[in-house]
C-alpha positions in Angstrom: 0.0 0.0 0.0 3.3 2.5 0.7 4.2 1.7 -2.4 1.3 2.2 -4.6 1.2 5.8 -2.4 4.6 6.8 -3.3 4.0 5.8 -6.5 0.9 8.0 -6.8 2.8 11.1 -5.1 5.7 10.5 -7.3 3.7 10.9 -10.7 2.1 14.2 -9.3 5.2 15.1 -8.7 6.3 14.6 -12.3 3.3 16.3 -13.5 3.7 19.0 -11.3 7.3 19.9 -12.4 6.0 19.0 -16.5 3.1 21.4 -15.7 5.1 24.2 -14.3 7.9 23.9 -17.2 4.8 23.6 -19.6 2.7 27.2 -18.0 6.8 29.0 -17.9 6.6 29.0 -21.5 4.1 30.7 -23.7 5.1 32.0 -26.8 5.4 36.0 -27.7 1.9 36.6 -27.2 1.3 34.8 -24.1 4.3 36.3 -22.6 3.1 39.6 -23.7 -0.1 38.4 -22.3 1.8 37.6 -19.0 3.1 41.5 -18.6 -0.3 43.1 -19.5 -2.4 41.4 -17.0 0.5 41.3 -14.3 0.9 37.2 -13.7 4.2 37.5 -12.2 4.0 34.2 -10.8 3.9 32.8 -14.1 7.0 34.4 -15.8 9.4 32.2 -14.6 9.8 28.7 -14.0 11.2 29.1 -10.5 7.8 31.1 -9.8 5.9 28.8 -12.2 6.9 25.7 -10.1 6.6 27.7 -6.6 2.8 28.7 -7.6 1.8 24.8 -8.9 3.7 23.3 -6.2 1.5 25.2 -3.3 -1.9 24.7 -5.0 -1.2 20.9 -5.6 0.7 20.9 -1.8 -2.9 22.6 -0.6 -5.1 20.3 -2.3 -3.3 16.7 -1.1 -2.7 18.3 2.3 -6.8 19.0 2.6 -7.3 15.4 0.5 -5.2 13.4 3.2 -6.9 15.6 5.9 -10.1 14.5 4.9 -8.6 11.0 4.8 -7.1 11.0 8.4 -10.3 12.7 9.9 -12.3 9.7 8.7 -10.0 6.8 9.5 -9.8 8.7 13.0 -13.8 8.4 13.0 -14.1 12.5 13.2 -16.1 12.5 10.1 -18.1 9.8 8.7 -17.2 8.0 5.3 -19.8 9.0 3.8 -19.2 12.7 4.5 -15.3 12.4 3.5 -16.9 11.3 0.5 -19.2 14.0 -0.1 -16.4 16.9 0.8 -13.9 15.2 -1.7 -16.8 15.0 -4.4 -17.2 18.6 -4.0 -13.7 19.1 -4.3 -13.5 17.2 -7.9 -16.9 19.3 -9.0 -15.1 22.7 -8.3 -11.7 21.3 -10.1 -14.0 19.9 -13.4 -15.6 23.3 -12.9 -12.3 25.0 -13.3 -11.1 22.7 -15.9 -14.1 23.9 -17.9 -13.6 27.2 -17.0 -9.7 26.9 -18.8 -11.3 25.4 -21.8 -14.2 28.1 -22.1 -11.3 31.1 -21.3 -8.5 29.2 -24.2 -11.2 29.2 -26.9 -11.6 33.2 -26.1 -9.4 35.2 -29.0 -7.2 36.5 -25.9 -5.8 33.3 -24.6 -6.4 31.3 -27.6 -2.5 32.5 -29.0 -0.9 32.0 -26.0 0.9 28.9 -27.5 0.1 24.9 -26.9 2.3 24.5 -24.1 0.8 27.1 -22.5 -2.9 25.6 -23.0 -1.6 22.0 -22.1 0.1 23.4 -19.0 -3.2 25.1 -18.0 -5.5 22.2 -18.6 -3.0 19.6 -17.0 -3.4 21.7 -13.2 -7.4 20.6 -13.2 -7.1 17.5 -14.5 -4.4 16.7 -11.4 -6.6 18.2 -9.0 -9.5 16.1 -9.7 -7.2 12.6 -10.2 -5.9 13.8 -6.3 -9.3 13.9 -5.0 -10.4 10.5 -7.0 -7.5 8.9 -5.6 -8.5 10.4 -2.3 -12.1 8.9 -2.8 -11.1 5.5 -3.9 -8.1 5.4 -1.0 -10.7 6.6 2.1 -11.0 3.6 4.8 -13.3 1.8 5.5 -15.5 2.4 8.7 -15.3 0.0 11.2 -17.8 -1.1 13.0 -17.3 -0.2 17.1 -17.8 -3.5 19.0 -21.3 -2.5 21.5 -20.3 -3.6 24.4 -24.3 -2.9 25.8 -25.3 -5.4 24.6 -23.3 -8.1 25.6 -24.5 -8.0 29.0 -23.7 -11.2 31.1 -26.8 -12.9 31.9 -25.4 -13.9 35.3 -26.2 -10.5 36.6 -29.4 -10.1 35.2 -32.7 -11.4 37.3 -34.8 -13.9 35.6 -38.1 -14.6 35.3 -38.3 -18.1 37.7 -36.7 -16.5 40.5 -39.7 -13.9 40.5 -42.3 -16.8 41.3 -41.7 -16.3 44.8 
């Protein structure tokens, strides 16, 4: 199970550092695009990497949150579930909002790696929180302990016929 987790947070981690190398280069356009509507943490790929690296730091740190709260029974299951599915509508919403805004004439010459780089930050937000779904424990049941009562204590009927 360690493994298949690293193995998870290792590809995220490729994707972040391909999505930040992909968003650090527009062409002339985008970087003139970049100037105009001040995205300074986009210019570079220091910045570029800094920025990507916080929002996808944010969004495991609240997915594994959400895991830890239900395997510590604070929430239920089927509220983790709930919250995380939430969390995937909002990164689909924003996925769709980057394809609505790159079919706009202002974004649309900002060059493919640019696009790619901007879709590719949604899609890994929504594959965190569906790994995040599909990795949630369990409940377990809490053993009732009311209602194994030992019968020894208990009066019975016969000894009432007095």
């Amino acid at each position: 199970m360690i493994k298949r987790k690293a193995l998870f947070y290792s590809i995220i981690t490729g994707l972040t550092i391909l999505d930040s190398f992909l968003l650090s280069k527009p062409n002339l356009l985008g970087k003139i695009g970049l100037i105009i509507y001040k995205y300074h943490y986009l210019r570079t790929f220091p910045r570029t990497l800094l920025t990507v690296s916080i929002v996808i730091a944010i969004s495991i740190s609240i997915a594994e949150l959400i895991r830890l709260f239900v395997n510590k029974q604070i929430l239920k299951r089927s509220t983790g579930i709930i919250i995380l599915s939430l969390l995937i509508f909002v990164a689909a919403a924003a996925l769709i909002k980057t394809g609505l805004d790159f079919s706009t004439w202002s974004f649309e010459h900002t060059g493919h790696r640019f696009k790619y780089g901007a879709y590719l930050l949604p899609l890994m937000l929504v594959s965190i929180f569906i790994h995040a779904i599909v990795k949630l424990p369990k409940t377990q049941s809490v053993p009732s302990f009311a209602n194994n009562k030992s019968k020894t204590n208990q009066p019975s009927d016969v000894d009432d016929k007095s």
